[in-house]
Backbone bond lengths (Angstrom), bond angles and torsions (degrees), N, CA, C in turn:
res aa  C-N    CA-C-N  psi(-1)  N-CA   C-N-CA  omega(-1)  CA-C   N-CA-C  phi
1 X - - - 1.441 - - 1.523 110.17 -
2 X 1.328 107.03 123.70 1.741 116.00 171.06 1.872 107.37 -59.55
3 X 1.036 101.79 155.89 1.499 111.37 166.43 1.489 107.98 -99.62
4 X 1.438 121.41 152.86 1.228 130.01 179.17 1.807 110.46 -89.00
5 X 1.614 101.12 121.58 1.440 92.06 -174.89 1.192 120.13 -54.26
6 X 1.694 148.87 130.72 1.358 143.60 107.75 1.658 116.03 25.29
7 X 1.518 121.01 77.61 1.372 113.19 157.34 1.696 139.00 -65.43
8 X 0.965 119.56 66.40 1.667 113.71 174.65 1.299 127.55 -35.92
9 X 1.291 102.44 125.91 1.834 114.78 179.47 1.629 106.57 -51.38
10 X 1.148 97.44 122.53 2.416 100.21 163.39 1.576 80.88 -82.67
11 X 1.920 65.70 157.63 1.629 107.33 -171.83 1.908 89.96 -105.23
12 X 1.294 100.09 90.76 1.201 92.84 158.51 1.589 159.31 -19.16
13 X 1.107 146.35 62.97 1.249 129.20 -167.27 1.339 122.16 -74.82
14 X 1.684 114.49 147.87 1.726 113.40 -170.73 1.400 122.38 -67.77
15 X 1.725 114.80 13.36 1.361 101.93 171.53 1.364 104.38 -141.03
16 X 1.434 115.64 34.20 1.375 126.67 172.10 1.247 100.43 -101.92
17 X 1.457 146.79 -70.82 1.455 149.96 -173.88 1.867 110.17 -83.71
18 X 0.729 115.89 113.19 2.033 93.71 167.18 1.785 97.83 -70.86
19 X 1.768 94.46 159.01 1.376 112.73 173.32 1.213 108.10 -89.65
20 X 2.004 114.15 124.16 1.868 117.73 -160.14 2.144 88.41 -81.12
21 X 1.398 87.50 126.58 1.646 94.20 152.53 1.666 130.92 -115.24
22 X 1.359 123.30 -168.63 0.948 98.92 -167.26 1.911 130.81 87.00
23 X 1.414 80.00 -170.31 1.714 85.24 163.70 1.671 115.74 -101.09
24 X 1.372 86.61 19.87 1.651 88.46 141.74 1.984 125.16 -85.16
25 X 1.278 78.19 -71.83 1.675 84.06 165.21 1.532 121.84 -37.37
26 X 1.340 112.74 -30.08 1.792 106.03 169.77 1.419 98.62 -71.58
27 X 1.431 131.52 -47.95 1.218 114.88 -154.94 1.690 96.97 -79.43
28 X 1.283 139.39 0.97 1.164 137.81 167.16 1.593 117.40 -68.44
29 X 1.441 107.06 -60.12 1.402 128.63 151.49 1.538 103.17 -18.73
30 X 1.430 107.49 -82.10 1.120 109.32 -163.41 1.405 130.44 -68.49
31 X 1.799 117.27 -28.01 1.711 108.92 143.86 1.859 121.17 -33.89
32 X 1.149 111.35 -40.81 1.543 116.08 -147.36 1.528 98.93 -92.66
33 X 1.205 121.74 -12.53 1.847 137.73 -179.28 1.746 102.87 -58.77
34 X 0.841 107.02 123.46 2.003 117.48 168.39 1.561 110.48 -113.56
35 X 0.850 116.76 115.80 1.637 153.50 13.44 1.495 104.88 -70.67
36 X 1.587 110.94 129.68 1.327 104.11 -168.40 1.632 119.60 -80.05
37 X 1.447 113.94 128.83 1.502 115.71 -163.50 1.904 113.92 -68.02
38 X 1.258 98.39 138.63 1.581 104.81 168.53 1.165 135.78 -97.98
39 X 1.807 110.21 27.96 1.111 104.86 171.95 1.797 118.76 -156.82
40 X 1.878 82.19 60.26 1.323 103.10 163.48 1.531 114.08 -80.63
41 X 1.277 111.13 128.47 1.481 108.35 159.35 1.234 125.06 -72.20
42 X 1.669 114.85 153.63 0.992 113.47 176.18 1.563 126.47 -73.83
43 X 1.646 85.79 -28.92 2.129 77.91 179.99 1.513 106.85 -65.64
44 X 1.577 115.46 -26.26 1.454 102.61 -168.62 1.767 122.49 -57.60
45 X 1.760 86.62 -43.73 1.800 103.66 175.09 1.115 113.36 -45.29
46 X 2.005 108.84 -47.88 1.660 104.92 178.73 1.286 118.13 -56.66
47 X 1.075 133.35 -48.49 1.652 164.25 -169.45 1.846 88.19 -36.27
48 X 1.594 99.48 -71.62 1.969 112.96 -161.37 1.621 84.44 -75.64
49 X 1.565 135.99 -12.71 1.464 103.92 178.19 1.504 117.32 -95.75
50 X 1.797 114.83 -7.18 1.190 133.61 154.03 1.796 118.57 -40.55
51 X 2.003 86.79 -64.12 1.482 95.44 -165.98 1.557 116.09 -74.19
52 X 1.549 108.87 -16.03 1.672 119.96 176.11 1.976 91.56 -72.99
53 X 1.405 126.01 -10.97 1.564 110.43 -169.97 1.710 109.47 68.11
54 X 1.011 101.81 29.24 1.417 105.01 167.83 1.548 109.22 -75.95
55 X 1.489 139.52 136.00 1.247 153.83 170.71 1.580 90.99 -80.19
56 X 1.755 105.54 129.38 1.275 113.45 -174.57 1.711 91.04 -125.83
57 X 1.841 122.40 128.66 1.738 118.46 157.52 1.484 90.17 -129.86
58 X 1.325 90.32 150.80 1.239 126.11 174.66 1.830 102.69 -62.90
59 X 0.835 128.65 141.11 1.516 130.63 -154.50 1.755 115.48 -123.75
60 X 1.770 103.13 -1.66 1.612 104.88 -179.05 1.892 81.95 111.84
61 X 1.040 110.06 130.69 1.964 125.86 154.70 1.542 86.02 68.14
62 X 1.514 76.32 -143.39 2.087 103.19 179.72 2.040 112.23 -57.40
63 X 1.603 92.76 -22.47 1.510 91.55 -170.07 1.558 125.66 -43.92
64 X 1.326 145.55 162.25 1.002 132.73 138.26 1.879 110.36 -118.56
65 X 0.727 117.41 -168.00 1.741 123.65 169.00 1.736 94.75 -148.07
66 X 1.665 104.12 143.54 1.344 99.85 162.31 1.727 100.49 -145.95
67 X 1.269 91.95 123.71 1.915 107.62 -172.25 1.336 106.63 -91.16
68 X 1.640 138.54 111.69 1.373 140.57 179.51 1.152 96.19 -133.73
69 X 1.578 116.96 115.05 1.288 122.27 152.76 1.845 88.90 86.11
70 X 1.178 113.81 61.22 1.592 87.56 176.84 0.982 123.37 57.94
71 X 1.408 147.46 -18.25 1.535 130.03 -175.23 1.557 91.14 -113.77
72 X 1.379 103.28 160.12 1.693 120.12 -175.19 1.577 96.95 -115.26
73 X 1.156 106.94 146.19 2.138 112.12 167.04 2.123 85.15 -132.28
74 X 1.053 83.67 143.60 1.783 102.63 152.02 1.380 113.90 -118.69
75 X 1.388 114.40 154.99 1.483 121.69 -174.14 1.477 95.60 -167.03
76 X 1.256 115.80 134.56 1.481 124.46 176.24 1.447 102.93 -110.67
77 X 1.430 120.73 116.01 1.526 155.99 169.64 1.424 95.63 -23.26
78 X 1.303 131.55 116.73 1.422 150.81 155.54 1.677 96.76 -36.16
79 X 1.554 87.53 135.66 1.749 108.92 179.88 1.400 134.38 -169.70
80 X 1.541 117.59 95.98 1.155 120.71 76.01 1.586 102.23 -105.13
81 X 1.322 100.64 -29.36 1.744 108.42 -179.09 1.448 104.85 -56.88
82 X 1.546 97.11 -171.47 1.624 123.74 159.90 1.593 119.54 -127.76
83 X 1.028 113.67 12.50 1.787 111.66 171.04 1.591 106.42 -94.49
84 X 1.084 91.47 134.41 1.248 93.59 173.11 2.002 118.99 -71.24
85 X 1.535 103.69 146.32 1.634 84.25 -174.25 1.267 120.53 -94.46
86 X 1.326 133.19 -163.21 1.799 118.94 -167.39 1.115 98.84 -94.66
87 X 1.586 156.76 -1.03 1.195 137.70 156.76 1.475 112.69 -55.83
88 X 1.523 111.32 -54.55 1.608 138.22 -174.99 1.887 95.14 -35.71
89 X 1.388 106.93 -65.72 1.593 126.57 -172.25 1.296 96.87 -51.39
90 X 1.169 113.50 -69.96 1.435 95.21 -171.22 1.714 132.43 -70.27
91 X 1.188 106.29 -11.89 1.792 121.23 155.16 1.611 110.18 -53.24
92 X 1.480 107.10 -37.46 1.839 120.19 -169.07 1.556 95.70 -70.87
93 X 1.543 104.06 -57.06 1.641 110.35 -179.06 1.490 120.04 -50.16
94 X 1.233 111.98 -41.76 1.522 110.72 179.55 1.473 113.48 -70.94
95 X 1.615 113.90 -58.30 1.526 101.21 165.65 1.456 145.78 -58.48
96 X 1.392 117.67 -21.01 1.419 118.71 139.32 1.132 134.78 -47.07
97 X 1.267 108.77 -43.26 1.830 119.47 -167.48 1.515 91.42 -77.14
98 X 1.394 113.72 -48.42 1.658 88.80 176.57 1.567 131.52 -73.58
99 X 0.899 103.98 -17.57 1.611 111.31 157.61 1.301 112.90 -54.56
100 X 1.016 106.28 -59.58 1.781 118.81 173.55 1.468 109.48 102.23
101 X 1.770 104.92 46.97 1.139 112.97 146.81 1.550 124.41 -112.21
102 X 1.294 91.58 145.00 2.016 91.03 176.30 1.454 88.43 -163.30
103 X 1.811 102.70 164.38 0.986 116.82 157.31 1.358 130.30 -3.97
């Protein structure tokens, strides 16, 4: 069995990402909250992955993909609901943080 490479956080620069305000920034907040919350919406997530300029395709079904900065996440669209669930959140948390965005 291969090992999974070690992703290192980028060092952000201030004119590579904009900083999300607003009720963006809550819904940033609110990815990054422990115990992780269950009742993020999904349009909101889309909303801060809009305003981060994240490139969003549709990925086949429920999938989406969203590519920021070079790195790709998949996430398949909450259903029957729209909150996203706490596995989902914490997939969001890790790929931000390695980007080396947060709150």
């Amino acid at each position: 069995m291969s090992r999974k490479k070690r992703l290192e956080p980028l060092t952000p620069s201030a004119n590579r990402v904009p900083s999300p305000k607003g009720k963006h920034r809550r819904t940033l907040v609110n990815l990054f909250e422990r115990p992780e919350r269950s009742n993020i919406s999904w349009n909101d997530f889309m909303s801060l992955m809009t305003a981060l300029e994240a490139k969003v395709a549709a990925a086949g079904g429920s999938a989406h993909a969203f590519v920021l900065l070079g790195r790709v996440l998949v996430l398949h669209r909450p259903h029957p609901g729209t909150e996203l669930p706490k596995p989902a959140v914490k997939r969001i948390r890790r790929f931000l943080e390695r980007l080396g965005i947060t709150p």
